[in-house]
N, C-alpha and C positions, 0 to 999 in steps of 0.2 A: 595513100595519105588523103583523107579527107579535105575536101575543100574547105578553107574559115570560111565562106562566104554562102554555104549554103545555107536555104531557108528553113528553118525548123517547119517540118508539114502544119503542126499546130498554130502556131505563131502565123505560118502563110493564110490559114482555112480563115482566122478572124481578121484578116486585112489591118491589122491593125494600123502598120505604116501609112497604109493608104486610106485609113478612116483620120490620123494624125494630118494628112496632108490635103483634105478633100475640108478641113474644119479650121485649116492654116489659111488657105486661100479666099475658103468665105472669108475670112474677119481679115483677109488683107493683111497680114502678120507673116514679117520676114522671119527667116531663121533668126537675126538679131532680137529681134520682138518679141519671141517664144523663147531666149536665151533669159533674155529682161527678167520674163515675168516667170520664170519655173529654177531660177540659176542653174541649171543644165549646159552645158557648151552648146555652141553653134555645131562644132564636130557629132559630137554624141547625138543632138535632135537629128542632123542629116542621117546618121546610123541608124536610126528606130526607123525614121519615114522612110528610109529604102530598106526594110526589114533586116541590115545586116548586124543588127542586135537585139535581144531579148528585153524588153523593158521590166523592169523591178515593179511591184506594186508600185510602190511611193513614187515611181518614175512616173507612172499613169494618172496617180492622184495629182501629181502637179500639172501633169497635162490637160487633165481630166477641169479641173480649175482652169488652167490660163483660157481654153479652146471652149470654156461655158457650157460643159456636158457634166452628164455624170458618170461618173465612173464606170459603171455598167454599160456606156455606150460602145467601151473598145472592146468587149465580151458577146455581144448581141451577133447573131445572125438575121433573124429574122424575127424581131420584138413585136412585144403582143401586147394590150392592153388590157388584158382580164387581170380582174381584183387579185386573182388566184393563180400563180405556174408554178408546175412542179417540171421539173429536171432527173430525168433521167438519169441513172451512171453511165449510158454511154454514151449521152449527149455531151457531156463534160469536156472539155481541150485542157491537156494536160500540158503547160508550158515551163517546158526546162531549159536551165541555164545550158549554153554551148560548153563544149570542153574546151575551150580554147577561151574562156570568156576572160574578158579583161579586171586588171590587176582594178581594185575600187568598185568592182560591180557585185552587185548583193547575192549570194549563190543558193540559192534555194532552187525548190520545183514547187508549183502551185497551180491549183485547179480552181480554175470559178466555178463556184457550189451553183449558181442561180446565171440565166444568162438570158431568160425570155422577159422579164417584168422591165417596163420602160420605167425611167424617172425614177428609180427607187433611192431611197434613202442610204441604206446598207450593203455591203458587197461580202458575201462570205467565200470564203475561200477554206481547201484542203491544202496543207501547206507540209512541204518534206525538207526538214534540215537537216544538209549531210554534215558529216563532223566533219568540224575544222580546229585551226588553233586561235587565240588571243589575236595572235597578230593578223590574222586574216577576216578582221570582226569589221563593216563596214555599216559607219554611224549615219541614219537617216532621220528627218524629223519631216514631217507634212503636215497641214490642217485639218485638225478631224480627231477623233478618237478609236480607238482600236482594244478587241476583247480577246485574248488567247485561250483555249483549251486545251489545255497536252493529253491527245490521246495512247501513244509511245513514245518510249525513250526518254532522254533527261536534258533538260535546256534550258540554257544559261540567257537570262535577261539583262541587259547593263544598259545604263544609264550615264549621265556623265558623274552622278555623285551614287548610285545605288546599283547592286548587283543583286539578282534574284533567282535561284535555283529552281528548276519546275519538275516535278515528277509528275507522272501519268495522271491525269485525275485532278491536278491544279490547274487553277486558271490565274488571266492576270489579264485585269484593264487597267489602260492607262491615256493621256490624252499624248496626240501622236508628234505633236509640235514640240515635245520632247528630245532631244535627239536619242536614238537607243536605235543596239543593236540584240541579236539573237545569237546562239550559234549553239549546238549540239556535241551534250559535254561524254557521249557514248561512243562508241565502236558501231553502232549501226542508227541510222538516220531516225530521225524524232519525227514523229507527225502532228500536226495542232490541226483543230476548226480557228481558224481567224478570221473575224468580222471586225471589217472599217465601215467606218460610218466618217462623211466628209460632210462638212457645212456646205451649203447650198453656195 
């Protein structure tokens, strides 16, 4: 039986926990502090900063915000400062939800497209949503806006007053401080390009 507690190799390789707790300390912000400002639990933020959870996108954009970085800070290895980076396919860290992952947490698998360009604006992301049902739909909202492209599969956009169906070849922007969820209305996993973009 698998240990819960092991560390996803991807998830350990970009320190994320320890880039979350190395940016808590600067600014002198308890777990209470960081609960404040991202409404996250004090349980949940201890979980990501001892890496024994996968954070969500939108987990990151809020953190990304409270801890004064941008988003592509918890994605960086080693950032560079030229106008221009290109990324590799196999520089990419492919971060998947655990099989045991908890009841409310968002279940996808997602790649940062871009992970060398400091300060940037936008975060793209390859993003795999396996099929789920209704009831297993988990509604997030963040600061920022967000553009989908479905490249497989068919996936379901909802909102608290709108539902939107996407086949292959659609897109859909919308601003992200919306609450809405996604989920994957096939028998085999949807793939999207998704680009957030977060206010400074």
């Amino acid at each position: 039986m698998a240990d819960q507690h092991q560390i996803d190799p991807n998830v350990e390789a970009l320190r994320i926990g320890d880039k979350m707790k190395e940016l808590r300390e600067k600014h002198r912000y308890t777990f209470q502090d960081l609960a404040a400002k991202t409404d996250l639990s004090k349980e949940y933020l201890a979980q990501v900063e001892n890496n024994e959870v996968t954070p969500a996108v939108a987990t990151l954009l809020k953190l990304a915000t409270a801890l004064r970085v941008s988003t592509s800070y918890f994605f960086q290895d080693q950032a560079g400062s030229e106008k221009i980076a290109v990324t590799k396919v196999r520089e990419r860290s492919r971060i998947e939800r655990r099989p045991h992952h908890q009841k409310g947490e968002v279940n996808y698998i997602y790649e940062a497209l871009e992970s060398k360009k400091i300060d940037k604006q936008m975060q793209p992301f390859l993003v795999e949503f396996p099929p789920q049902d209704t009831s297993d739909m988990v509604f997030v909202s963040h600061e920022g806006e967000e553009f989908l492209h479905l490249l497989e599969g068919k996936l379901e956009f909802r909102s608290i007053d709108r539902v939107e169906v996407l086949d292959p070849g659609d897109s859909i922007y919308f601003e992200s401080d919306v609450s809405h969820s996604l989920r994957c209305l096939g028998e085999k996993p949807a793939k999207a390009v998704v680009v957030v973009w977060s206010r400074p």
